[in-house]
N, C-alpha and C positions, 0 to 999 in steps of 0.2 A: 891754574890748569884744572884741579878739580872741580870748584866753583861753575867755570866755562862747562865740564861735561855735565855737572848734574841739569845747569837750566836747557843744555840741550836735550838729554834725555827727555827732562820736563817738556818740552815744545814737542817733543816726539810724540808720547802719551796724550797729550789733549790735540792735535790734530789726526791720530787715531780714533780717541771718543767724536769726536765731533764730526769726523767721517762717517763711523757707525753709526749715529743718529741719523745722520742725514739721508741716509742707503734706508734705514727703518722708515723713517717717511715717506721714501720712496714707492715703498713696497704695502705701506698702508694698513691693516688690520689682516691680523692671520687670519685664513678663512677656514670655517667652522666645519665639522664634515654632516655630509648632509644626512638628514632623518629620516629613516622610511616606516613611514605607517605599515600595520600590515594588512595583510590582503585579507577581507572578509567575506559570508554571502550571507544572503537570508535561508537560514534553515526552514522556514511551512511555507507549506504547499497544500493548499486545497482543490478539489475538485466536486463538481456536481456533473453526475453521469442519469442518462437512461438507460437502465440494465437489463438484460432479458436473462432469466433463470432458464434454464434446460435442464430439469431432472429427468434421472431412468424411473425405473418401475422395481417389479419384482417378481422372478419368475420361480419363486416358494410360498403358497399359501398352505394353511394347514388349517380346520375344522374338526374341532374337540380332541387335536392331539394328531390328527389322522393326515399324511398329505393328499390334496386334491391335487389329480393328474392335468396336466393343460392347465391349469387356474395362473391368472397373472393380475398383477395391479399396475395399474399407469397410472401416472400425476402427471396433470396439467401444467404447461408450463406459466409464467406467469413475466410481465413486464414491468417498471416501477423505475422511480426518480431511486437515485443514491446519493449520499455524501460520501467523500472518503477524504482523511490528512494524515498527511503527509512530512514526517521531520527526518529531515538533512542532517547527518554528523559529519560529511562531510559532500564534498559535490556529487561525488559518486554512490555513498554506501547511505541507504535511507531504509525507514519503518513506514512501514501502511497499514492503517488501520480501518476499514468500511465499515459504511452504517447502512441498513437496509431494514428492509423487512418487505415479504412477497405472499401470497395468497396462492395456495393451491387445491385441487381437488381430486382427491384420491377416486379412482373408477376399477370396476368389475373389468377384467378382458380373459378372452379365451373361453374355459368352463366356467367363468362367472360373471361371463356378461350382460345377461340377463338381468344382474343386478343392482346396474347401472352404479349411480352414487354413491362409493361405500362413506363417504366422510367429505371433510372441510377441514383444512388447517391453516394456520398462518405459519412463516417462517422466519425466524432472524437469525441470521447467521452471521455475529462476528466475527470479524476474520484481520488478523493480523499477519504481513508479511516482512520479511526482510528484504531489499532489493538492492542489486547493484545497477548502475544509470551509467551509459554508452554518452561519454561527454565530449566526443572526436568528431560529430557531425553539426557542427553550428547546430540552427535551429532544430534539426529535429535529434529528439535525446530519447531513444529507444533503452530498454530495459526488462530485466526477469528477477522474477522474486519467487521463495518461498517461502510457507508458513504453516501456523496453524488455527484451524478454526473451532466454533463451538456454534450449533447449529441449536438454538432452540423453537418447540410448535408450539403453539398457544393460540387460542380463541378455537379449539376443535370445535367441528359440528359435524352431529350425527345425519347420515344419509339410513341406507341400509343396514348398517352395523351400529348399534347401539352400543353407549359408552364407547364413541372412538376416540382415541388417544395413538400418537404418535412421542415417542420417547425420545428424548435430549441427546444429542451423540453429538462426538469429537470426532474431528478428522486431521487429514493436510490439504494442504492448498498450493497450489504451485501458477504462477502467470508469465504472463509474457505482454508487451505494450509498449506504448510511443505514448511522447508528448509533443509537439510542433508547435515551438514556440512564435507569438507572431509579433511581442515585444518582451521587452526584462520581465514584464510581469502576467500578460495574458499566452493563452497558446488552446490548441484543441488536445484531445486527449481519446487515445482508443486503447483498450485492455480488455482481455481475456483471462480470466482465472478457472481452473479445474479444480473442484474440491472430491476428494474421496470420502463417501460422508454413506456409514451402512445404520441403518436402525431397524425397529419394528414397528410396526400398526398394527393394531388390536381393536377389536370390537366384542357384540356379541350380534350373533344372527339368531332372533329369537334367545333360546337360551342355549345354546349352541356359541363356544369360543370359539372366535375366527384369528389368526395371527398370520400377519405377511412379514418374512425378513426382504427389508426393502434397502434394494441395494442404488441410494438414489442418486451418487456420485455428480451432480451436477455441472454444468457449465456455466458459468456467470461471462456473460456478453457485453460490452456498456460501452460509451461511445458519449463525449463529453465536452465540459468549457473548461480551463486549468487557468487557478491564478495563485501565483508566487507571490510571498508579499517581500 
């Protein structure tokens, strides 16, 4: 009797295993779970823009210390190729940094217009922005940023005012602009920037110090190609 139940047990146990295998093959290799890459983009961004400066003037001059009543200064505006790049930290939040440089000519108006050309300056004005980018409109990804810039003149030439110089200032910058993309990587590009940007020009008229506080605050205008890499 004992004998009898152990080989039945036995036959019990191996058409159990042999079931279980059989169901195993059935069912074939456990499936793995799946891998997700993750989601990346290209952070730079380059642009090459046509940019039109728009400075003010200034309606303080002063001659040996002394203010002249009515006397003003205007600066020409000036038009010019730009670079500016562009790095992505993420889709939304980016850094702008522009590359320029613009040519203007400082003028007599008002009580001293007479005096036509006080000077010649060039201007560079790097300018760095932080920007946030509107990513809810497909192609076109409108944006505002601000920042800060450092405005420097170099290559002065004397007009009327001998020894003229225009001094180094810092300001802020603050824009607004679109990009309209017209694939992954090309699109057009238009932005406005406002910089608040106050300095002085100084000369001499004969021997006679002349100083303008020139409050040039300008508008940088530009309008452009945009490529993503």
């Amino acid at each position: 009797m004992r004998k009898t139940a152990i080989r039945g047990l036995g036959a019990a146990l191996l058409l159990a295993t042999t079931s279980s295998l059989a169901l195993a093959a059935d069912l074939g290799p456990v499936a793995k779970s799946p891998t997700f890459a993750p989601v990346s983009f290209n952070p730079w961004m380059i642009r090459l823009r046509g940019i039109g400066v728009i400075p003010g003037g200034s309606n303080r001059v002063t001659a040996g210390g002394a203010p002249l009543a009515g006397a003003k200064v205007d600066v020409t505006d000036s038009v010019v190729p730009e670079l500016d790049i562009t790095y992505f930290f993420t889709p939304n939040i980016a850094a702008e940094l522009i590359l320029g440089t613009t040519p203007h000519t400082a003028k007599g108006k008002g009580a001293i217009a007479g005096l036509g050309t006080l000077g010649k300056a060039w201007l560079l004005p790097p300018t760095l922005t932080l920007q946030y980018h509107f990513t809810q409109f497909g192609a076109f990804k409108p944006y505002i940023g601000a920042g800060v810039n450092l405005t420097i003149f170099y290559g002065e030439q004397h007009g009327t005012l001998n020894r003229f110089k225009i001094d180094t200032a810092a300001g802020l910058a603050v824009q607004v602009g679109f990009d309209y993309m017209l694939d992954k990587n090309w699109g057009i590009n238009f932005d406005v920037k406002k910089l608040y940007l106050r300095t002085d020009a100084k000369g001499l008229l004969g021997a006679v110090p002349v100083k303008a506080k020139m409050h040039l605050d300008p508008w940088i205008i530009g309008a452009g190609v945009t490529y993503k890499f």
